[in-house]
C-alpha positions as a Python dict, from the first residue, in 0.01 Angstrom:
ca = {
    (1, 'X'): (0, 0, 0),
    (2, 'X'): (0, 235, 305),
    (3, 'X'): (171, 555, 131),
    (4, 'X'): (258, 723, 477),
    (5, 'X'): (456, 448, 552),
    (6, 'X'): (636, 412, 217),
    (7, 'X'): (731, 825, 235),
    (8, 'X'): (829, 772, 595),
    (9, 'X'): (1028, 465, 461),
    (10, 'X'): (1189, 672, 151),
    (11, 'X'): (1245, 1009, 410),
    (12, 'X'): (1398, 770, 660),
    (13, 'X'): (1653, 630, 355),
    (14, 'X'): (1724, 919, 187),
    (15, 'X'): (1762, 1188, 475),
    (16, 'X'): (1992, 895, 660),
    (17, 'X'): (1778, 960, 969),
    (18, 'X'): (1818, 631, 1126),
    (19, 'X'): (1496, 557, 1195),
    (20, 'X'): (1395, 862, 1314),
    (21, 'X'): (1104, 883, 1051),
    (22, 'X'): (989, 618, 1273),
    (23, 'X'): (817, 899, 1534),
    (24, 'X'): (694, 1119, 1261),
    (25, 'X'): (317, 1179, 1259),
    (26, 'X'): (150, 1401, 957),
    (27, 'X'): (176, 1718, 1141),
    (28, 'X'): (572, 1658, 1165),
    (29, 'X'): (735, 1970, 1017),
    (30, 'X'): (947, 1895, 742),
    (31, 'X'): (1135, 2184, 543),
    (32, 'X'): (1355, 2388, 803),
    (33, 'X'): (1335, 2180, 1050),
    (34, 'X'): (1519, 1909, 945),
    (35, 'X'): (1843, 2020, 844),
    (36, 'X'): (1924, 1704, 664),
    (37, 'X'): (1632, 1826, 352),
    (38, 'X'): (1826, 2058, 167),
    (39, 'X'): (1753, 2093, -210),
    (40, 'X'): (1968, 1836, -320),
    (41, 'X'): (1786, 1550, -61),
    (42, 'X'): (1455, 1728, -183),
    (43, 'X'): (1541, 1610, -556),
    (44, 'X'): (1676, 1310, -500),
    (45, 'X'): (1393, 1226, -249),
    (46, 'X'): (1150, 1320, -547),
    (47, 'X'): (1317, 1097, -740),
    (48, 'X'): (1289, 765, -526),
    (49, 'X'): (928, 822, -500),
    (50, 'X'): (864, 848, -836),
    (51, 'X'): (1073, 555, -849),
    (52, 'X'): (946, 313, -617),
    (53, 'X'): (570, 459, -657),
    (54, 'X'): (557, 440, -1032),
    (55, 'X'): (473, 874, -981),
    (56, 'X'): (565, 1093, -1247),
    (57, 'X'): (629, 1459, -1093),
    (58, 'X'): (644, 1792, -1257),
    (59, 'X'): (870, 2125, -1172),
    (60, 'X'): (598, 2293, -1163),
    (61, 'X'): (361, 2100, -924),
    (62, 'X'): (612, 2165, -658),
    (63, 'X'): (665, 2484, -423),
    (64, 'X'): (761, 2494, -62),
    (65, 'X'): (406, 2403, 95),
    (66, 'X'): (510, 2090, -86),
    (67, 'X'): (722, 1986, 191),
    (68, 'X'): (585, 2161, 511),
    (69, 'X'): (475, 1849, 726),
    (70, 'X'): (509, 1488, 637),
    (71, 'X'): (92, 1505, 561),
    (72, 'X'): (116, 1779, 286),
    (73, 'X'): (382, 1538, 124),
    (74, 'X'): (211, 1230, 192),
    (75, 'X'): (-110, 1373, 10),
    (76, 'X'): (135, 1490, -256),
    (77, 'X'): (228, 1160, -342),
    (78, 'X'): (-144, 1044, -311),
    (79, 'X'): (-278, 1253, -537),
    (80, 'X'): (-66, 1099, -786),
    (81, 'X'): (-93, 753, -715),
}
C-alpha cells in the first residue's frame, strides 16, 4: 500500500476537493491554506484513516504540526501503520 496515495485519496474525499489532491506533493501546505480543513474535516478526516488504515489515533498525539504539509501527515499515518 502506497500511504501518500491513500491520504491524498481520503483528503481528496473528505475535503470534496475534486481531485485537486491530485497535484499535491509532500511539501503541499495543508492547515490554513486550505480553507476546506476546518476542525470538523480534521476529525472526520482522522476518522476515515483510522478507518480504512486499520490506525488507532490518540487526542493527544495530535497538535497543529500534525497537519502542516501533506508529508508531516503522511508520516503521521506511517508511523502508525
Amino acid at each position: 500500500m502506497n500511504v501518500e496515495q491513500e491520504v491524498l485519496r481520503v483528503l481528496d474525499e473528505v475535503l470534496s476537493l475534486a481531485g485537486r489532491s491530485a497535484g499535491f506533493t509532500r511539501d503541499t501546505h495543508l492547515l490554513g491554506a486550505i480553507p476546506e480543513l476546518d476542525s470538523m474535516a480534521v476529525v472526520t478526516l482522522l476518522t476515515t484513516l483510522e478507518e480504512r488504515l486499520g490506525i488507532a489515533v490518540d487526542d493527544g498525539d495530535i497538535d497543529g504540526s500534525t497537519f502542516a504539509t501533506v508529508g508531516s501527515l503522511v508520516d503521521f499515518v506511517a508511523e502508525r501503520i
